[in-house]
C-alpha positions as CSV (number, residue, x, y, z in Angstrom):
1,X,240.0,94.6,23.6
2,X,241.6,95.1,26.9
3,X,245.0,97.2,26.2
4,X,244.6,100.4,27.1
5,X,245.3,102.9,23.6
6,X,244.5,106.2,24.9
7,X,244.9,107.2,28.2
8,X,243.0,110.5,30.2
9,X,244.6,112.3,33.2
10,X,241.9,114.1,34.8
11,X,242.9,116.6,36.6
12,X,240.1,118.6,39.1
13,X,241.0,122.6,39.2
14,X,242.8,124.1,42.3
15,X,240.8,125.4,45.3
16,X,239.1,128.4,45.0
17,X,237.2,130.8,47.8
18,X,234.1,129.6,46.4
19,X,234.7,126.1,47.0
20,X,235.5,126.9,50.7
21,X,232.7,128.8,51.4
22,X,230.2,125.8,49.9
23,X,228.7,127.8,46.7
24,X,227.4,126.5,43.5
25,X,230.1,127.9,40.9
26,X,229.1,126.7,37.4
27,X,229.8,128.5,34.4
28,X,230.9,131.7,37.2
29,X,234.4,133.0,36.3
30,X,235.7,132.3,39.7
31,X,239.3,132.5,39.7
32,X,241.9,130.7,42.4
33,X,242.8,131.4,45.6
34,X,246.7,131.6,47.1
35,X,246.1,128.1,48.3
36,X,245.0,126.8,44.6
37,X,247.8,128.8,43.3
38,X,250.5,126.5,44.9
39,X,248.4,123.7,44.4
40,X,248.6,124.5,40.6
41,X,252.5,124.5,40.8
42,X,252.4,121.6,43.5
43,X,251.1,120.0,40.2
44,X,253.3,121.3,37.9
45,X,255.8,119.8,39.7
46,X,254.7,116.3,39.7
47,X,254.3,116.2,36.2
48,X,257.6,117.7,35.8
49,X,259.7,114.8,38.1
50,X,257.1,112.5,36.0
51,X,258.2,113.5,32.6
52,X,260.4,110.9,31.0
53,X,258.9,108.1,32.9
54,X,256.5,105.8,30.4
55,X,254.6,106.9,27.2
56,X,255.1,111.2,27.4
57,X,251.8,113.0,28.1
58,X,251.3,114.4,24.1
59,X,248.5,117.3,24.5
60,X,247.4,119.6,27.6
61,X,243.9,120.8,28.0
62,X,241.7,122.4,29.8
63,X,238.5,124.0,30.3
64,X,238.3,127.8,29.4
65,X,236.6,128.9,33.2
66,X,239.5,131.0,34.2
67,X,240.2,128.5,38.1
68,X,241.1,125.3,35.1
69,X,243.2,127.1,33.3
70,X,245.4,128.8,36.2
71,X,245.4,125.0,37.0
72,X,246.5,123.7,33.8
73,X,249.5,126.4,32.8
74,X,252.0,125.4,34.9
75,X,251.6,121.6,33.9
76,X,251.6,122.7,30.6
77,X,254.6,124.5,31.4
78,X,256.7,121.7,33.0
79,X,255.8,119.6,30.1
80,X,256.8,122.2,27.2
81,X,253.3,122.3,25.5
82,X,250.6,124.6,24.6
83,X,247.7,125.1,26.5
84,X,244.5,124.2,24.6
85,X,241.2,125.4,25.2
86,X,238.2,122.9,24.9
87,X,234.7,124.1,26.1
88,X,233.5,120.5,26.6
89,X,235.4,120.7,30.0
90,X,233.2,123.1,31.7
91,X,231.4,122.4,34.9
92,X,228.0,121.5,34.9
93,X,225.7,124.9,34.2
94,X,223.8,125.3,37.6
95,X,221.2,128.2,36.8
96,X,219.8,129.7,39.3
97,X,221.8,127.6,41.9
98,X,225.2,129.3,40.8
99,X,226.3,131.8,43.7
100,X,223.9,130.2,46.1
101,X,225.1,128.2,48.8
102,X,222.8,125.0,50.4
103,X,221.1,127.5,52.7
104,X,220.2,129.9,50.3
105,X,218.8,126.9,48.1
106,X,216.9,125.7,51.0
107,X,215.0,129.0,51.8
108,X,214.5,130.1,48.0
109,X,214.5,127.4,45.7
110,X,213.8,124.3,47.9
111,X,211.9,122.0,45.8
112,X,214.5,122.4,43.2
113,X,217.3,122.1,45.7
114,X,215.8,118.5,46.7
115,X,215.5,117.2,43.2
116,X,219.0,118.3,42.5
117,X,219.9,116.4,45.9
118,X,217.6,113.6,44.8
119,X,219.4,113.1,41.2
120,X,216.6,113.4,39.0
121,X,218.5,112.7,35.5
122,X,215.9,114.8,33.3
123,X,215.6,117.6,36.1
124,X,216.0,121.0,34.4
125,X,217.8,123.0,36.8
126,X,215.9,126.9,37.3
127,X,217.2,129.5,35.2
128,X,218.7,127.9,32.1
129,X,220.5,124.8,34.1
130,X,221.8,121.7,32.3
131,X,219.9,118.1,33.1
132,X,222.2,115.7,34.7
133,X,221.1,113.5,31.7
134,X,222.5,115.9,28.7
135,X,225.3,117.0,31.2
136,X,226.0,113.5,31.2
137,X,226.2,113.6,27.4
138,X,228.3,116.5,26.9
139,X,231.0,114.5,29.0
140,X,230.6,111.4,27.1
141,X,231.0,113.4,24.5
142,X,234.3,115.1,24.9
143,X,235.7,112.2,26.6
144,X,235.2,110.4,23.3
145,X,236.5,113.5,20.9
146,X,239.5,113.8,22.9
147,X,240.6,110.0,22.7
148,X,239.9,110.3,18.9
149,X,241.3,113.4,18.7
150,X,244.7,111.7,20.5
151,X,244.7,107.6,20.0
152,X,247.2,105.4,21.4
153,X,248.8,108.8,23.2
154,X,248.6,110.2,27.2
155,X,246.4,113.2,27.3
156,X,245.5,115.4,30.7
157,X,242.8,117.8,30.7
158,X,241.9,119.9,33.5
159,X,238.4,120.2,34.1
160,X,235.5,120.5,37.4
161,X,234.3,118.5,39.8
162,X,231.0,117.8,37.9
163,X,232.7,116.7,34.9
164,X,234.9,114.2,37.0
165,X,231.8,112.7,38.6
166,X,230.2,112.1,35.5
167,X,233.3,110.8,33.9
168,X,233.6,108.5,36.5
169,X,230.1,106.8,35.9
170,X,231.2,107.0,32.1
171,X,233.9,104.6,32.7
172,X,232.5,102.8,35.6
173,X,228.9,102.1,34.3
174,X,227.7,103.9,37.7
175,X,224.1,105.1,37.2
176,X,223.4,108.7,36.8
177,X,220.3,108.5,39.9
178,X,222.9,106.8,42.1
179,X,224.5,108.5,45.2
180,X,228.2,109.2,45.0
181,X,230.9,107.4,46.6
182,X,233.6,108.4,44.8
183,X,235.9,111.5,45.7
184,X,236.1,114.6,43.7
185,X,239.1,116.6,45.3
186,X,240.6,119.9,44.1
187,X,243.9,119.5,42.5
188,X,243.3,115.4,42.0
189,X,244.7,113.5,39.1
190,X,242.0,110.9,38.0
191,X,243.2,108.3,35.2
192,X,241.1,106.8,32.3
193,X,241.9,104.3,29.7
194,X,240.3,104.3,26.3
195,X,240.7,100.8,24.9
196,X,239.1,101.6,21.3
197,X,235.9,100.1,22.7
198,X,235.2,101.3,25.8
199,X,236.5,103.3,29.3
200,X,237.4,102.1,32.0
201,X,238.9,103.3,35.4
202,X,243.0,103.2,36.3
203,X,243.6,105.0,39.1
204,X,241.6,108.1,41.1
205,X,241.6,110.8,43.2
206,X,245.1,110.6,43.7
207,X,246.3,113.3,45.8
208,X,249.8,112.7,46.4
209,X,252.0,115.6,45.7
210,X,249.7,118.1,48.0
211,X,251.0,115.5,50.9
212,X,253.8,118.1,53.1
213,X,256.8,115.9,53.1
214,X,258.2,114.7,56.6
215,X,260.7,114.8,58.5
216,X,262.3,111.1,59.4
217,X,262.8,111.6,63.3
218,X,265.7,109.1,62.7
219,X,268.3,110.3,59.4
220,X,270.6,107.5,59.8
């Protein structure tokens, strides 16, 4: 089967301090800053000038750390639908590493750090951390409840960076040990089609409506 029947927008939370300063956030509360405030509504209004154009976007999601859904509200807003929690869409749990930057890992938990670095799938991160391998699932998995939950419809479900890398290998076949290549920006829409057999990638890390507009030196 190659049509695509279900269809989901990705979206990667707003920037938060956190991110900026290079620390592991996890399953931490962290909320966003003024800059991923107005990239929240930056979103919002791309999906509002979007509305109307192709199959409508039927269900908005998103994960319940607070920095997804100050994302998600105003693009629920501009579409007119509830917000709807899902759990499945949290980041990664990182342990011991959440709070910690690189340097912290490297003086207090460096052989740790390097297997995190090094992509070990079955790797058990310190202090209650998820493998990459059943992080892995757990994506898989709500990829696959959410295009049975919605078939044939346009779905966009705000979620973490470590969700979007591992949806990315979902629908790319990328291995789990392999090095990334692939962006995961804040505020990025990231498309996946759901063809009733299998995912596969449409468009990513598509940053467009955080670009300032400019001025044509030349207005005739």
């Amino acid at each position: 089967m190659t049509d695509i029947h279900t269809e989901l927008i990705l979206v990667r939370h707003g920037v938060t301090s956190w991110n900026k300063g290079h620390r592991f956030q996890g399953h931490i509360d962290t909320p966003l800053d003024d800059e991923g405030l107005r990239q929240a509504e930056r979103l919002g209004a791309r999906f509002a000038a979007e509305r109307g154009a192709g199959r409508p976007v039927s269900a908005v999601y998103a994960s319940d750390l607070q920095r997804a859904r100050e994302t998600a509200r105003p693009i629920a807003q501009a579409l007119g639908l509830e917000l709807r929690g899902e759990a499945g869409l949290r980041e990664r749990h990182y342990g011991a590493f959440e709070g910690c930057t690189a340097e912290d890992l490297e003086r207090d938990h460096g052989d740790a750090f390097a297997r995190w670095r090094a992509r070990e799938p079955d790797f058990e991160l310190p202090g209650g951390g998820e493998s990459l391998r059943s992080f892995y699932a757990r994506v898989s998995e709500t990829m696959h409840a959410l295009a049975r939950r919605h078939p044939g419809e346009r779905v966009v479900a705000v979620t973490h960076g470590g969700f979007l890398d591992c949806a990315y290998r979902v629908a790319s076949g990328m291995p789990l040990s392999e090095q990334r290549r692939h962006d995961l920006l804040n505020a990025s829409v990231n498309r996946i089609g759901w063809d009733g057999e299998r995912f596969r990638l449409i468009g990513w890390a598509d940053v467009d409506h955080l670009r300032e507009p400019t001025e044509d030196p030349d207005p005739r």
